[in-house]
C-alpha positions as CSV (number, residue, x, y, z in Angstrom):
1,X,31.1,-105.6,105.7
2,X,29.1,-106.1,108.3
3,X,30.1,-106.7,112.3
4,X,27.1,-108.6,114.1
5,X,27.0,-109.4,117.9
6,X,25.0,-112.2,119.1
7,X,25.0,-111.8,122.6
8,X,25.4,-109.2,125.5
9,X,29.2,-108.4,126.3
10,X,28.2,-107.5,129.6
11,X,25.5,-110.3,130.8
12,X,25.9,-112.5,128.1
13,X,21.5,-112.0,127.3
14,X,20.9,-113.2,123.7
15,X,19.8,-109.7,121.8
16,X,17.2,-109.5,119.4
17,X,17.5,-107.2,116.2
18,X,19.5,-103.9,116.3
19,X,18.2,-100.7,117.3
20,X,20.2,-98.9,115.2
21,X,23.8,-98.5,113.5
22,X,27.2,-96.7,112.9
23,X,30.0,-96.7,109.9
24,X,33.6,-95.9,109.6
25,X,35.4,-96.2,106.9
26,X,38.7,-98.5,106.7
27,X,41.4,-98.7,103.7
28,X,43.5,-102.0,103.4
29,X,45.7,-104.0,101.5
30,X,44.5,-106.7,99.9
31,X,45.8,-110.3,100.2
32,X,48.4,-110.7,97.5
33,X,47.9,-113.8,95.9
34,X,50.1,-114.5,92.9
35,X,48.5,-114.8,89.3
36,X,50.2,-117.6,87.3
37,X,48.8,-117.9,83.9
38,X,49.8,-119.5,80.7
39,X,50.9,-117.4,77.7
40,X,49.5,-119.0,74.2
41,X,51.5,-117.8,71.2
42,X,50.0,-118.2,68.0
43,X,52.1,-119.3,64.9
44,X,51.3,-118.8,61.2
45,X,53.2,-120.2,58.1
46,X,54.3,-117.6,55.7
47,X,53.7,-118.7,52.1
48,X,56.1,-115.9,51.1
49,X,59.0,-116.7,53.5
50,X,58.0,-120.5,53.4
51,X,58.5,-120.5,57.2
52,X,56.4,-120.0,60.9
53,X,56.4,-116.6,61.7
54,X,54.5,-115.3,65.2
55,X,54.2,-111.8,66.9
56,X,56.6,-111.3,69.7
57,X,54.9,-111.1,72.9
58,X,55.4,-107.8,75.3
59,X,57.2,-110.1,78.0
60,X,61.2,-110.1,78.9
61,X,62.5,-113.0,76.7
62,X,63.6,-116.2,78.6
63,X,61.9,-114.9,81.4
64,X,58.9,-116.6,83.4
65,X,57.9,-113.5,85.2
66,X,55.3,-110.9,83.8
67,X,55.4,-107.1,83.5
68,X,53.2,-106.7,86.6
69,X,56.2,-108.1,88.7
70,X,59.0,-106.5,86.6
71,X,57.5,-102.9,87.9
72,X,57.0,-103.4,91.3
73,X,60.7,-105.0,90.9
74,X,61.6,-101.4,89.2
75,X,59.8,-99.4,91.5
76,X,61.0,-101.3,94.9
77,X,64.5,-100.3,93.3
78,X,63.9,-96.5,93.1
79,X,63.0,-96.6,96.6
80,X,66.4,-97.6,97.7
81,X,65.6,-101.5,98.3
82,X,68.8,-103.5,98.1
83,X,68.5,-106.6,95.7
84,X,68.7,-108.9,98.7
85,X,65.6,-106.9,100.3
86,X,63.6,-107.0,97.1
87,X,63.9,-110.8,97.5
88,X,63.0,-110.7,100.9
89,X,60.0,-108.5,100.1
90,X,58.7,-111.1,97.6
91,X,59.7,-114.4,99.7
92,X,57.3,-112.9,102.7
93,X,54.6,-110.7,101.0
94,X,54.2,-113.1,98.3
95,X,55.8,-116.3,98.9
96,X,57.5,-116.2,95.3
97,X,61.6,-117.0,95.4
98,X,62.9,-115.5,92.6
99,X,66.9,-114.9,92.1
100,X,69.2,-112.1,92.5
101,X,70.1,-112.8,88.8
102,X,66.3,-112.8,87.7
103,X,65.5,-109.8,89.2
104,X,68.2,-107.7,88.1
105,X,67.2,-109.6,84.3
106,X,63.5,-107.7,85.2
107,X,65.2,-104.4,86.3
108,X,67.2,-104.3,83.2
109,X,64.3,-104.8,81.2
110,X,62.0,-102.3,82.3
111,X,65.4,-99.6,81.7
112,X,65.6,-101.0,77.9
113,X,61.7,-100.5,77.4
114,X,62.5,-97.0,78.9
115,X,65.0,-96.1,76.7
116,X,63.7,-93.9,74.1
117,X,61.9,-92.1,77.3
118,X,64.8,-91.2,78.7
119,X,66.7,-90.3,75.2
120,X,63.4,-88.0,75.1
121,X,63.8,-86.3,78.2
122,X,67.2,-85.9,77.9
123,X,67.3,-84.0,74.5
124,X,65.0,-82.0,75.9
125,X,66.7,-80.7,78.5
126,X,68.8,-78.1,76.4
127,X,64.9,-76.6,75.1
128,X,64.8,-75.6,79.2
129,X,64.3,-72.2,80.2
130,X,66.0,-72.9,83.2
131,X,68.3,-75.6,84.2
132,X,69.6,-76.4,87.6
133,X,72.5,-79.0,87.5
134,X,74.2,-81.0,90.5
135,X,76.5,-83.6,90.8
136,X,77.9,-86.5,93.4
137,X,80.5,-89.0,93.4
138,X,78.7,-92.8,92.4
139,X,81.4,-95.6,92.8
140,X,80.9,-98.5,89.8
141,X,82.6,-101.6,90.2
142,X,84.7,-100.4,93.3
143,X,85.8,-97.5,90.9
144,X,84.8,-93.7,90.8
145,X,82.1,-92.7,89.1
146,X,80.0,-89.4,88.7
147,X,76.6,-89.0,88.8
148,X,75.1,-86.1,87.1
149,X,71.2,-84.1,87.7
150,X,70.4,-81.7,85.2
151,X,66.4,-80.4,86.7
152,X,63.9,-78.1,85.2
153,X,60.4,-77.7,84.7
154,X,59.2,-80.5,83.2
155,X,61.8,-83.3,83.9
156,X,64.7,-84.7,85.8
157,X,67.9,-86.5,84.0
158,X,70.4,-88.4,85.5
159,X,73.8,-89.0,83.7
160,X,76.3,-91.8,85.2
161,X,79.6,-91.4,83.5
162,X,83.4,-91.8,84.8
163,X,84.1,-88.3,84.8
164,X,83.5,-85.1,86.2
165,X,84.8,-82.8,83.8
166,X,83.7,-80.7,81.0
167,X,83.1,-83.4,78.7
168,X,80.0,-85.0,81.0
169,X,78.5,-81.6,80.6
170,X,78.8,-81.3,77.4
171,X,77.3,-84.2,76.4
172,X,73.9,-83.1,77.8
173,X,74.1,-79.5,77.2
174,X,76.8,-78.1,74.6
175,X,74.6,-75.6,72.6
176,X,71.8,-74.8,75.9
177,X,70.9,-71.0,75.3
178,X,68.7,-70.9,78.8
179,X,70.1,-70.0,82.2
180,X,72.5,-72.5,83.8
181,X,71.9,-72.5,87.8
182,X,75.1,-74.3,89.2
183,X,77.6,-74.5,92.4
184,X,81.1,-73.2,91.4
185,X,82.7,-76.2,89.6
186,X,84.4,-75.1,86.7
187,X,83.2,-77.7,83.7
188,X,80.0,-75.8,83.6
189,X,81.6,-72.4,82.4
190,X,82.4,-74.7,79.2
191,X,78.3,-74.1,78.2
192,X,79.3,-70.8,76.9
193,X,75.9,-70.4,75.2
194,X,74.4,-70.1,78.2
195,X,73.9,-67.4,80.6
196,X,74.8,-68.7,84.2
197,X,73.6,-68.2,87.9
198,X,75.9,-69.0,91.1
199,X,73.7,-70.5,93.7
200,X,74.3,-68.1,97.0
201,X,73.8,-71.1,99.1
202,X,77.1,-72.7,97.7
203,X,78.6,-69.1,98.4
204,X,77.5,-69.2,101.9
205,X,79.0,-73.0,102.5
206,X,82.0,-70.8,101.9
207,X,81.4,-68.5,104.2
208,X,80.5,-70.9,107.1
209,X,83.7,-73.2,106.4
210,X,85.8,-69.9,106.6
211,X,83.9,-69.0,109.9
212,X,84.2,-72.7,111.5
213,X,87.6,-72.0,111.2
214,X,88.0,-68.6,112.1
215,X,85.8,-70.0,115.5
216,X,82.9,-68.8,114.7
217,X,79.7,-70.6,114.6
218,X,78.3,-70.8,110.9
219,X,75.2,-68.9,110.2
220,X,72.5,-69.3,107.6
221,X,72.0,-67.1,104.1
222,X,70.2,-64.9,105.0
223,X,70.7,-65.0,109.1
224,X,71.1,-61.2,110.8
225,X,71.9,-63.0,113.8
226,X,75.3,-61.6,115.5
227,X,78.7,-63.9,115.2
228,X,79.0,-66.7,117.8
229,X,82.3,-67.4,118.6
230,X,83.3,-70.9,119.9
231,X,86.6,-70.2,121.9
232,X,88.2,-67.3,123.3
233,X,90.3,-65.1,121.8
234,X,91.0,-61.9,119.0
235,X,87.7,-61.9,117.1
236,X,88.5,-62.0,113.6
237,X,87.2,-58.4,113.1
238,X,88.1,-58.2,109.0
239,X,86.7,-61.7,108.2
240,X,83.3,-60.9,109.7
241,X,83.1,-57.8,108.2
242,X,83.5,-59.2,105.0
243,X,81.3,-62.3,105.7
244,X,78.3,-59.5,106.9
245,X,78.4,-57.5,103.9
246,X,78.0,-60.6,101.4
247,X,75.1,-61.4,103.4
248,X,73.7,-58.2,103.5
249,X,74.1,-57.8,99.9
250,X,72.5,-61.3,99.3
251,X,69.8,-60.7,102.2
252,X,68.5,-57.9,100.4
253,X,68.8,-59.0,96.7
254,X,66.8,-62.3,97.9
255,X,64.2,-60.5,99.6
256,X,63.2,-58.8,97.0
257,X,62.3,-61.7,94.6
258,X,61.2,-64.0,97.6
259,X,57.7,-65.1,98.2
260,X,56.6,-62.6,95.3
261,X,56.7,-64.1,91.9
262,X,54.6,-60.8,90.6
263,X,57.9,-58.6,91.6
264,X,57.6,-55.7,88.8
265,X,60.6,-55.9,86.2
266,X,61.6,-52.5,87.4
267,X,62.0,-53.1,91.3
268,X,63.9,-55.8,89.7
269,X,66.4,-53.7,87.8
270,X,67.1,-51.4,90.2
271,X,67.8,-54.3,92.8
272,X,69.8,-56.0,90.1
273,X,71.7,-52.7,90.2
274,X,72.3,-51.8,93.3
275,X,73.6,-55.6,94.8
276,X,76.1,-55.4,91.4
277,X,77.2,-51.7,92.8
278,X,77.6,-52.8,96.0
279,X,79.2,-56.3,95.1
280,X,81.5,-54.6,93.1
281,X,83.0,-52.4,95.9
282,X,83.5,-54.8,98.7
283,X,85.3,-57.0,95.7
284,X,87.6,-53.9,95.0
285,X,88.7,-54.4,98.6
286,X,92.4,-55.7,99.5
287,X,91.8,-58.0,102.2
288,X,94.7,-59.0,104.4
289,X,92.8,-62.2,105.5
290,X,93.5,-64.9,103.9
291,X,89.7,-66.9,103.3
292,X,88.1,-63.1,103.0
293,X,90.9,-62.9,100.5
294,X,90.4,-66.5,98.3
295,X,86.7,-66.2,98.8
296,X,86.6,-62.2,97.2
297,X,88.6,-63.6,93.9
298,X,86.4,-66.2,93.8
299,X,83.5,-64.0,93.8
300,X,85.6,-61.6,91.4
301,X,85.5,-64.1,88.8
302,X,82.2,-65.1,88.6
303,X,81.1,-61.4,89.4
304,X,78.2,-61.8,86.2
305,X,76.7,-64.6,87.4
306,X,76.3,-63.8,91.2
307,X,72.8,-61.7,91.0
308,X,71.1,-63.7,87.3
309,X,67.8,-64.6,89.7
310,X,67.4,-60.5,89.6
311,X,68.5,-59.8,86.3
312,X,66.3,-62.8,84.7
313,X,62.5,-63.3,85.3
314,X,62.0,-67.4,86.3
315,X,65.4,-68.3,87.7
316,X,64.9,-69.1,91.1
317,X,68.0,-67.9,93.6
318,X,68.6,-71.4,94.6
319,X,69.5,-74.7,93.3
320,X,67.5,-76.4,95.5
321,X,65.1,-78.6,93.0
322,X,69.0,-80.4,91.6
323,X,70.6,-80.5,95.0
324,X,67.2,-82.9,96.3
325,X,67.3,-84.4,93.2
326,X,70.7,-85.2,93.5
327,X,70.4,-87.0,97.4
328,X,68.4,-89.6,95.5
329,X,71.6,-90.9,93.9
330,X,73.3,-90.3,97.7
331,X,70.4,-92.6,99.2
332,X,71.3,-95.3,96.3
333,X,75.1,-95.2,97.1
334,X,74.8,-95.3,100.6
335,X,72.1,-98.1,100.3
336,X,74.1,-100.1,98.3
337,X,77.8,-98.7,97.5
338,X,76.6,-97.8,93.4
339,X,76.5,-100.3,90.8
340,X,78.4,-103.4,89.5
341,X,78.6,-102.6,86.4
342,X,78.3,-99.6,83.8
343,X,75.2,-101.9,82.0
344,X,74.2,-101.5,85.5
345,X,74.7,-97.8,85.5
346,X,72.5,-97.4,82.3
347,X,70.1,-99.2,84.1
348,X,69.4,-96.9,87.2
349,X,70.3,-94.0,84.8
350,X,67.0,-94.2,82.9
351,X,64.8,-95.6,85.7
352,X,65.8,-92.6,87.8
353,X,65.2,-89.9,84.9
354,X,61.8,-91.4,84.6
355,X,60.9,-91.9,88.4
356,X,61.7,-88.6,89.3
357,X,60.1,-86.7,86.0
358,X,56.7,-89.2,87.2
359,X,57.1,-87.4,90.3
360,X,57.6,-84.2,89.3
361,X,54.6,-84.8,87.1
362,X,52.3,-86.7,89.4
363,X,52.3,-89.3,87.5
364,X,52.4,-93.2,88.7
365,X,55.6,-94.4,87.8
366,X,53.7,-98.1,88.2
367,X,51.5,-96.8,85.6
368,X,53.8,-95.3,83.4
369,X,56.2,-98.1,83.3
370,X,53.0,-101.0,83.0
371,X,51.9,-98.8,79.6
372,X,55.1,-98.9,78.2
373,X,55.8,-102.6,78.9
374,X,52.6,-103.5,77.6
375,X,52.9,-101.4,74.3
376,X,49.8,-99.0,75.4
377,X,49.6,-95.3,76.9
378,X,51.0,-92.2,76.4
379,X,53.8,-90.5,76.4
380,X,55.5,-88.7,79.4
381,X,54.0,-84.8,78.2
382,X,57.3,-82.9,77.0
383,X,58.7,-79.8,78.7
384,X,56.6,-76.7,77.8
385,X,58.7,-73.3,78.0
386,X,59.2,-72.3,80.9
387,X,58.1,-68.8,82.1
């Protein structure tokens, strides 16, 4: 593209040919104008069936829309668009009306062409060296609902189910020999197979709730910053000095693992060894207050899974990779208050397990889903061991 000036913008002289030239380069959109385009499907008579027979074409049945528009559709969907703002988005970037009934038809379709995808990547969660799970509340037809994460390497797997018991984790994991990275909810002790890791930063939301009400200002994990307190009165001497030692101990285990994925196996024994010692005493500890108290027995009974990032070579010392996959489903229930239905439900459950393994992966989702609804492509690759 060219830009060409006739005249001077000064004087207004005509000018001759150009002396000379610059270039920049510009990205854009391109106009969006629909394609509409008539699908011819051959017929054949069988002479063995005595009847017409013809090929099913790779398009949602009783639908008048094309695979092109169901993924965008799909895709608009994971990004948190509301149905109403999905028809918006088409009415004025493409001057197509389409209902609220057809596209959630096109949404549903995608999921069912996604299905044996998502039955993949779920099975293959339990092959995992190292699962982080999460979960949140997701409200279907006005009614509680649970939505579960369950994040490794390779992929990330929604579950939507009515329940947050041991029964939802089951059903993904029963027989998962890996390690199990988790907050303290007790349905995931049921995967007894597995060997499990407390997530510190879950043990330090206890800490800062018991400081916020001891008036203290909450500090961060691993934070050497002196308490702050928020009112006057008798600092609450035992509480802190319970509160600084599980930093401490968790400071120091962290550090050592942190930042240095070559940590020699054993630095990491003897650091594995020395937070368990230490652990071990300030849990032996009578505490006369009461949250340095219920927080110590809480500790107490998960004392084997407190310190598994040392013990274990790949398990990070955070849950972090399920508690952001996790804020997805959040977004979508804030967006727009869950799902209608359960059919719904199954819906956003596989479109989400795919989306966020295609992102994990960096691979298009667009792509992804346009090679499955048109019967070509590979694959999403399967979850390699994880080391």
């Amino acid at each position: 593209m060219r830009v060409a000036l006739e005249r001077c913008p000064d004087c207004s002289r005509k000018l001759g040919e150009p002396c000379d030239s610059f270039r920049r380069t510009l990205t854009d959109l391109a106009l969006p104008p629909l394609l509409i385009f008539e699908l011819e499907v051959l017929r054949y008579w069988c002479r063995g069936c005595h009847r017409r027979v013809h090929a099913e074409p790779p398009l949602p049945p009783n639908q008048r829309s094309g695979p092109v528009l169901a993924a965008w559709i799909a895709h608009q969907r994971m990004l948190g668009l509301s149905v109403e703002k999905v028809r918006t988005s088409l009415s004025e970037s493409f001057g197509l009306s389409l209902s609220e009934a057809s596209i959630l038809a096109l949404e549903a379709w995608v999921a069912d062409r996604l299905a044996p995808e998502h039955a993949k990547l779920r099975a293959e969660v339990k092959e995992a060296a190292v699962v982080g799970a999460d979960k949140t509340s997701f409200r279907i037809d006005g009614k509680n609902g649970w939505q579960w994460v369950y994040e490794h390497l390779a992929a990330t797997v929604y579950q939507i189910v009515p329940t947050r018991g041991r029964a939802a984790v089951l059903e993904v994991l029963e027989g998962f020999e890996g390690t199990l990275g988790h907050d303290a909810w007790d349905p995931y002790d049921s995967i007894v197979t597995a060997d499990h890791a407390l997530d510190p930063v879950h043990v330090n939301r206890w800490l800062e709730r018991a400081e916020v009400r001891h008036r203290t200002e909450p500090r961060r994990l691993l934070s050497e910053a002196p308490a702050k307190f928020t009112s006057a009165g008798h600092p609450p001497t035992e509480l802190l000095r319970f509160v600084n030692e599980v930093r401490s101990i968790y400071r120091e285990s962290i550090l050592t693992v942190k930042d240095r994925p070559g940590v020699a196996r054993g630095e990491r024994r003897r650091a594995y060894r020395r937070a368990t010692r230490r652990m071990a005493a300030l849990l032996r500890v009578e505490w006369n207050d009461s949250d340095a108290g219920r927080i110590s027995k809480e500790l107490r009974k998960r004392q084997g899974m407190l310190f598994t990032f040392l013990r274990t070579p790949g398990v990070p010392y955070h849950n972090n990779a399920a508690e952001n996959a996790i804020r997805q489903g959040v977004l979508i229930r804030k967006v727009r208050g869950g799902r209608r239905t359960w059919e719904g439900a199954r819906v956003l459950e596989r479109l989400l397990t795919v989306y966020r393994t295609c992102r994990k992966l960096s691979v298009s989702f667009r792509d992804r889903m346009l090679n499955v609804l048109i019967g070509s492509g590979p694959p999403l690759p399967s979850a390699r061991p994880q080391s």
